[in-house]
C-alpha positions as CSV (number, residue, x, y, z in Angstrom):
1,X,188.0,94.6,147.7
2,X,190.5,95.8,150.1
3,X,192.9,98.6,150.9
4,X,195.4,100.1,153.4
5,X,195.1,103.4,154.3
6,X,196.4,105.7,151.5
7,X,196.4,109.3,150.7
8,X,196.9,108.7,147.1
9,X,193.5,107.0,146.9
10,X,191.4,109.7,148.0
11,X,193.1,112.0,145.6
12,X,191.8,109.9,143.1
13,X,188.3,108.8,143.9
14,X,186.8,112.1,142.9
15,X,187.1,111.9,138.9
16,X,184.8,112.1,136.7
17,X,184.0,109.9,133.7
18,X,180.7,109.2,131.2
19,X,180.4,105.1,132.4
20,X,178.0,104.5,130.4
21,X,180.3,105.8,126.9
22,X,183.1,103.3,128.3
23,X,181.1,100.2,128.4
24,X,178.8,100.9,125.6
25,X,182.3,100.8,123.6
26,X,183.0,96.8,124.9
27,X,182.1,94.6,122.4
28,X,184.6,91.9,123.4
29,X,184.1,91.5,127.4
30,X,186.2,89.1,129.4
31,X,184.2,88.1,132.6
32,X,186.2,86.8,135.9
33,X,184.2,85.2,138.0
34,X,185.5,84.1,141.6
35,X,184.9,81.0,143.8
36,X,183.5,83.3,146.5
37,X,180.7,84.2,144.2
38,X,180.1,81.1,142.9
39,X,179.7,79.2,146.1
40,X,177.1,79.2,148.7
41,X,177.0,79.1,152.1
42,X,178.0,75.1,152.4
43,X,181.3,76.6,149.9
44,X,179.7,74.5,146.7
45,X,178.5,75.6,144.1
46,X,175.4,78.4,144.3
47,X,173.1,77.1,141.4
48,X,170.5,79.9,142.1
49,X,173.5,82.4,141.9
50,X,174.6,80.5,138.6
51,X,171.4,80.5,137.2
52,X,171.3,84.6,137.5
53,X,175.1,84.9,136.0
54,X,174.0,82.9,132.9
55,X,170.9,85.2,132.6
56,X,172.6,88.8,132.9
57,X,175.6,87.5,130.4
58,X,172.7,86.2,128.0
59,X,171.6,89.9,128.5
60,X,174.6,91.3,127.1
61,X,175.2,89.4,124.6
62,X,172.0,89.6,123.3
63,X,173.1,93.8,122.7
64,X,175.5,92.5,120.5
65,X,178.6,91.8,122.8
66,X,180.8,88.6,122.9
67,X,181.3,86.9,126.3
68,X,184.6,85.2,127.6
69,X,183.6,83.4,131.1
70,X,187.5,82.8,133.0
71,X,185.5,80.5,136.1
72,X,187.0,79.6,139.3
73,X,184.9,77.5,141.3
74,X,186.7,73.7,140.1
75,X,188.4,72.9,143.6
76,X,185.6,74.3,146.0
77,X,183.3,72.3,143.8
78,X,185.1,68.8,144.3
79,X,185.9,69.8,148.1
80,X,181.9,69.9,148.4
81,X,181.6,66.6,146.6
82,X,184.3,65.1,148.9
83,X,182.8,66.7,151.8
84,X,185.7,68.6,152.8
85,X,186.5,71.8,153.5
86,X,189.8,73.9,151.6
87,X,192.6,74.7,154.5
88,X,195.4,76.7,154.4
89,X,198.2,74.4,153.1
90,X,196.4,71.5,151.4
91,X,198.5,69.7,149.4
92,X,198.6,70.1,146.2
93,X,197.2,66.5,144.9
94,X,194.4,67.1,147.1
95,X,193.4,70.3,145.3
96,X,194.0,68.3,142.0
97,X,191.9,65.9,142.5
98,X,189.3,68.2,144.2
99,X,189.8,70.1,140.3
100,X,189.3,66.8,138.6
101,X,185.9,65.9,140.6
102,X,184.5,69.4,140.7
103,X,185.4,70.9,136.7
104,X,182.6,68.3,135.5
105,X,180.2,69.3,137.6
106,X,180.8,72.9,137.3
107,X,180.8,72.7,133.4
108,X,177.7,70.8,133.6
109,X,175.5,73.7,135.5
110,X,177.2,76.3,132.8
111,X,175.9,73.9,130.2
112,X,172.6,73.5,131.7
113,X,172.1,77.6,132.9
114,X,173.2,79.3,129.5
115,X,171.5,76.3,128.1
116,X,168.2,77.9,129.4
117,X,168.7,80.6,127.0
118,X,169.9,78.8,124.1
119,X,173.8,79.5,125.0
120,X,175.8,77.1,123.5
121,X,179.1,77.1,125.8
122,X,182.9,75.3,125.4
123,X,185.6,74.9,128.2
124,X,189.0,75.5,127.7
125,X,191.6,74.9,130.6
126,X,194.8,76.4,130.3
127,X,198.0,76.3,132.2
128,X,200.8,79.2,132.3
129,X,202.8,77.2,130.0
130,X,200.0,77.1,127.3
131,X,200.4,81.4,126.7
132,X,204.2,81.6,127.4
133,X,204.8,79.3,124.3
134,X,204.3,82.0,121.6
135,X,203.1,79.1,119.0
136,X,200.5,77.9,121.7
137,X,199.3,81.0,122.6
138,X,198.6,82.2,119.2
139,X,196.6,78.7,118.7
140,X,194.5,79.7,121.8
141,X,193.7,82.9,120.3
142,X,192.6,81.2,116.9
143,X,190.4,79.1,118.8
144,X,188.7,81.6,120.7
145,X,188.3,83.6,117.8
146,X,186.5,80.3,116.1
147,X,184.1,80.0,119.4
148,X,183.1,83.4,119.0
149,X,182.2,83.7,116.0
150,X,180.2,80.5,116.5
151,X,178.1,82.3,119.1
152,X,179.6,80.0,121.7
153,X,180.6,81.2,125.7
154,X,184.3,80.0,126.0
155,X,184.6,79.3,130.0
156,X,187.8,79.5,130.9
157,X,189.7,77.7,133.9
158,X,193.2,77.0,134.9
159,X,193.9,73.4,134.2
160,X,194.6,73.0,138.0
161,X,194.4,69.0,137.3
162,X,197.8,69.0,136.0
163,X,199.3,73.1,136.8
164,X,202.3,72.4,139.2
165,X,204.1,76.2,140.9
166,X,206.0,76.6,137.9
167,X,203.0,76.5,135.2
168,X,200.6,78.0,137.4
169,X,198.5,81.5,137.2
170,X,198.8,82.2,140.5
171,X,195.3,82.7,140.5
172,X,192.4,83.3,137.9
173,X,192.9,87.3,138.6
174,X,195.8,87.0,136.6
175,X,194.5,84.6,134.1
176,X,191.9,86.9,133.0
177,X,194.7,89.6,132.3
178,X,195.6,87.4,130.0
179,X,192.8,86.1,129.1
180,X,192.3,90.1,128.1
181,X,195.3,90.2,125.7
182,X,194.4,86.8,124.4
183,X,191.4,87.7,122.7
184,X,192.3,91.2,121.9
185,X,189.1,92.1,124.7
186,X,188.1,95.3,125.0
187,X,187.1,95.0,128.7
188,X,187.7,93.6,132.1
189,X,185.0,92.6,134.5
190,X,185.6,91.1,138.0
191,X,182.8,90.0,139.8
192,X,184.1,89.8,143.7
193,X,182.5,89.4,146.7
194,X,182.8,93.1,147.7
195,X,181.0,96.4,146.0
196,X,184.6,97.7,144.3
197,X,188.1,99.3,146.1
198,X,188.0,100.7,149.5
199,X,190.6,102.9,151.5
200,X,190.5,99.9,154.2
201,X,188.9,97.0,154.7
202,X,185.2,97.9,155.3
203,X,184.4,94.6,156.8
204,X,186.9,95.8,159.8
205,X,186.7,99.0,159.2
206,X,183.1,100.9,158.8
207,X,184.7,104.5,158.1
208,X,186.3,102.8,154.7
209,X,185.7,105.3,152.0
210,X,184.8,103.9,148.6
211,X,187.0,104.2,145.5
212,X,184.9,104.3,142.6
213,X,187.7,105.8,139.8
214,X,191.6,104.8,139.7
215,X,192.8,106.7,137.4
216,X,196.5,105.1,137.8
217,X,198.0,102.5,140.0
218,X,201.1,103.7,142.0
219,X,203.5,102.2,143.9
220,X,201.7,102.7,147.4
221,X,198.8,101.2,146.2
222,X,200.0,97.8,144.7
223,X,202.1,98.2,148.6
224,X,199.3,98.5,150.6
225,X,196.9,95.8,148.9
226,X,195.7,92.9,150.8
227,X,195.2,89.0,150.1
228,X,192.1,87.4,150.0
229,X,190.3,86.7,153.1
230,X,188.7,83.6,151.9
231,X,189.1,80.0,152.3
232,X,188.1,79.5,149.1
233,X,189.4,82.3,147.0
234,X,193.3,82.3,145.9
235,X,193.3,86.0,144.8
236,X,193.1,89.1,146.9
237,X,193.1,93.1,146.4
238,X,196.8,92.6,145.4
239,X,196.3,90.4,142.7
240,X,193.7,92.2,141.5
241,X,195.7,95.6,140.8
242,X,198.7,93.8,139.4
243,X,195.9,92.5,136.8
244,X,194.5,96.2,136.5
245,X,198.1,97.2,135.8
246,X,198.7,94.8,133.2
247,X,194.9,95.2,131.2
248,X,195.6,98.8,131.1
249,X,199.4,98.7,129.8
250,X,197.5,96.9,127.2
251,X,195.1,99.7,127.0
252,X,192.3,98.0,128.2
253,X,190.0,99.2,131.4
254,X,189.0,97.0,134.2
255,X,186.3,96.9,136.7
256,X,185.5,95.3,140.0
257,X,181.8,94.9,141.0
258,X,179.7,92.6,143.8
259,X,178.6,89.8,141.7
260,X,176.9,88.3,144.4
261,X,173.8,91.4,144.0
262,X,172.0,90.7,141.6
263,X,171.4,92.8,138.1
264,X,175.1,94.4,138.8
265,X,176.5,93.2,135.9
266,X,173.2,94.2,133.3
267,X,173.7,97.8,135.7
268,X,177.0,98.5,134.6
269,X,176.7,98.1,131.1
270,X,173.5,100.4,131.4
271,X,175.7,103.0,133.1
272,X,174.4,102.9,136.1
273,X,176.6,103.6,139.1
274,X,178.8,101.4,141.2
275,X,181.9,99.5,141.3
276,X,185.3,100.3,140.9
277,X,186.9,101.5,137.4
278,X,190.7,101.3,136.8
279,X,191.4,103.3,134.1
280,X,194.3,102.4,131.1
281,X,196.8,103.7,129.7
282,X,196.9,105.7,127.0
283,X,199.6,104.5,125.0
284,X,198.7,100.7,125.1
285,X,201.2,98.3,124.4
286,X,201.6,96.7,121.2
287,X,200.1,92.6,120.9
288,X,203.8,91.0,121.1
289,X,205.5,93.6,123.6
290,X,202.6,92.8,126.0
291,X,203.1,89.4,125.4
292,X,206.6,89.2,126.6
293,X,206.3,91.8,129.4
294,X,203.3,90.0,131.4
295,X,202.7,86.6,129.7
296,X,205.8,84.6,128.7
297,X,207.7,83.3,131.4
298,X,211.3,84.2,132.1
299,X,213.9,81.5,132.3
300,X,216.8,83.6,133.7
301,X,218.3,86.6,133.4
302,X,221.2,89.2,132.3
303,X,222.6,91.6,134.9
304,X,223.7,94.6,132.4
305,X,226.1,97.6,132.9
306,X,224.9,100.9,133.9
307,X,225.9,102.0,130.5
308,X,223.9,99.2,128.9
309,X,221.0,100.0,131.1
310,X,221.0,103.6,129.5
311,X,221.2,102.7,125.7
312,X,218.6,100.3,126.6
313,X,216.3,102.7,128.2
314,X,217.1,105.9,127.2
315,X,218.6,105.5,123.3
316,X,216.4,102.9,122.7
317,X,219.6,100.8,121.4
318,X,219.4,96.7,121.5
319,X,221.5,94.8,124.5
320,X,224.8,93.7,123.2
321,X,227.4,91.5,124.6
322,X,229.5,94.2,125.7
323,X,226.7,95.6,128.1
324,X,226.1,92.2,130.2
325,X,227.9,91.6,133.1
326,X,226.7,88.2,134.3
327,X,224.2,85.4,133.4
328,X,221.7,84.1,135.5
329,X,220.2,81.0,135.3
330,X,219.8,78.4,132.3
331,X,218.0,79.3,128.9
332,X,218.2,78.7,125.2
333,X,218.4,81.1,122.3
334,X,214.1,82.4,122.4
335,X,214.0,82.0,125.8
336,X,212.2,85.2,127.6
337,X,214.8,86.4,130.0
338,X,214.7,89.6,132.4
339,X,217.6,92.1,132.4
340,X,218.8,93.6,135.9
341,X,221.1,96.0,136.7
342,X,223.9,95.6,139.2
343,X,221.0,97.2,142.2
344,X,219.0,94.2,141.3
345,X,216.4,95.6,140.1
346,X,214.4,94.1,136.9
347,X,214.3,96.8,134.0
348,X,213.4,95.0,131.1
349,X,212.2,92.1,129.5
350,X,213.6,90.5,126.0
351,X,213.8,87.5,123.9
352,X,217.7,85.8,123.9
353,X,219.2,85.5,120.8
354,X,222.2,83.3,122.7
355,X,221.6,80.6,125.1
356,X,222.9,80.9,128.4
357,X,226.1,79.0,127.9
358,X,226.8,81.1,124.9
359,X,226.5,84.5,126.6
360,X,228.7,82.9,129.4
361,X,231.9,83.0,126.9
362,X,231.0,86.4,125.0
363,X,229.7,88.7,128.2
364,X,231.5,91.9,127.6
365,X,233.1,91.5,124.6
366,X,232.7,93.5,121.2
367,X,230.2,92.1,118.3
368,X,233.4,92.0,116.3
369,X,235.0,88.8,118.9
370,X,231.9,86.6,118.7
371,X,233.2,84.5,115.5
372,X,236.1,84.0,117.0
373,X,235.2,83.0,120.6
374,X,232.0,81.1,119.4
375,X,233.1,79.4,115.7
376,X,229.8,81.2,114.4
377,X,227.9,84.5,114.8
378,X,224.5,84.4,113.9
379,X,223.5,88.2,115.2
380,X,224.9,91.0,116.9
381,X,222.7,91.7,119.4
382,X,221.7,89.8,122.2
383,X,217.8,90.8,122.3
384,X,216.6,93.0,119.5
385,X,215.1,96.4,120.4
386,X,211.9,94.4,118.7
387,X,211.9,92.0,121.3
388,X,212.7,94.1,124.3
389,X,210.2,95.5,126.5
390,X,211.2,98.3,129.4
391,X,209.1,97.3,132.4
């Protein structure tokens, strides 16, 4: 993977940690797999390359670990099948039908390569909209749970069949950060096409010093990220830290290797060197705060008072009606909704206790005027402190 040139890197790359202690810890890995690794040089699907990724997670699972798959690899499947090739700007029903032609196929080589080792394995296709319902995404996590202890590999794949902008990942970078907090994992592993996090691009630039520790991701890096380079692959360097960010808020530790070399994957849980670590935080986030900081999806917003902005981030006070300035968009009461302040900038993240229409007629008044203004007053606050989250 990819970086601009940044200081802040090479004061980094230089720490020192016992690999081989971190992994042995993992006993719940989520795996991310990439189209780019997946596909050969005709962009469809590599069986040989397949047949060795089946193998090496057989490997670790036969040390006692459990194994989520999150597979891309639908879409450049079907294009193969179709005999096309993915552009920049294909329409959308193109890609879903290339999604609906290749996720067969791509399920049926999982079946058949973990077959090989007695690997009984289950696809489940999600869309955004799944994990930002809080009902939905705690039957996901039942289900999982149920697979595991069954022994099974749960592959896991954007629903791209039916995902439209406003349901979709983005890309499966991002779904396996959630894929992270939705089984409780205890580690992230991205297989790219690239050895791990560079200074610069080393395919442009051959004096590119490797990264082999992050110990925390700051502003300049997630700044000076790149997208991805290939026609197949969605993600990119960028999307890649913003999932390191979010697996390590939730105290979990992520790591890019090549998963086009072979035995990389078996290597790093022997502790041998190589790829790129990004290293969490300490104080993880609880299950539900993580889940409304980086899964649900907002449906609007409250633009909040300097004053409100303090007892929100400061005094650790709830948002109440007196601290909201203006209403953005349209939501119900449980709607996940972002709070601004009057710069613009996103602070926090809550569950409403109003809808938007409500809030609209009690913005900056007392608790003690709700009644009268509404008929009815059901709570004081607008989001609880327990369903806040400063970002």
């Amino acid at each position: 993977m990819l970086m601009a040139d940044s200081r802040i890197l090479f004061m980094q790359k230089n720490i020192s940690i016992d690999r081989k202690n971190l992994f042995s810890k993992a006993k719940r890995v989520v795996i991310k797999v990439g189209s780019a690794v997946l596909t050969g040089a005709g962009e469809g699907l590599d069986q040989k390359r397949i047949e060795q990724l089946a193998g090496e997670i057989s490997a670790i699972m036969d040390q006692g670990r459990e194994v989520i798959l999150v597979s891309s690899g639908a879409i450049a499947a079907g294009l193969a099948k179709l005999g096309m090739k993915k552009t920049k700007g294909m329409p959308l029903p193109l890609k879903q039908a290339a999604a609906a032609v290749g996720q067969s196929g791509l399920m049926w080589m999982y079946e058949r390569t973990f077959g090989a080792h007695g690997r009984k394995v289950a696809q489940i296709l999600l869309t955004r909209e799944d994990l930002s319902n809080r009902v939905r995404f705690l039957n996901a996590r039942n289900t999982l749970q149920v697979l595991l202890e069954h022994d099974v590999v749960p592959i896991i794949n954007e629903n791209d069949t039916v995902a439209v902008d406003e349901i979709k990942f983005g890309d499966n970078d991002n779904l396996s950060g959630m894929v992270v907090h939705l089984a409780d994992a205890d580690l992230l592993v991205i297989l790219s096409d690239i050895d791990g996090l560079y200074t610069a691009d080393p395919r442009l630039r051959p004096s590119a010093e490797f990264i082999p520790v992050v110990e925390k991701i700051t502003a300049e890096m997630e700044k000076g990220a790149g997208d991805a380079l290939s026609s197949i692959g969605t993600g990119g360097m960028r999307s890649k830290i913003m999932t390191a960010k979010k697996v390590g808020a939730y105290g979990v530790p992520m790591v890019i290797i090549n998963g086009r070399k072979q035995g990389t994957l078996s290597g790093l849980f022997a502790g041998k060197e190589g790829g790129t670590i990004f290293l969490p935080k300490a104080d993880r986030n609880r299950s539900r705060q993580h889940w409304i900081a980086y899964t649900a999806c907002s449906n609007g917003g409250v633009v909040v008072d300097d004053g409100g902005r303090d007892a929100l981030e400061n005094k650790g006070k709830s948002l109440l009606p007196g601290g909201i300035v203006r209403v953005e968009g349209s939501f119900k009461a449980g709607d996940c909704v972002n709070c601004s302040d009057n710069r613009g900038n996103v602070f926090a993240r809550g569950l409403t206790k109003y809808s938007s229409a409500d809030l609209e007629k009690i913005r900056g008044m007392k608790t003690s005027q709700i009644a009268s203004v509404l008929g009815h007053k059901d709570y004081d606050e607008v989001i609880h402190r327990d369903d806040l989250v400063i970002l």
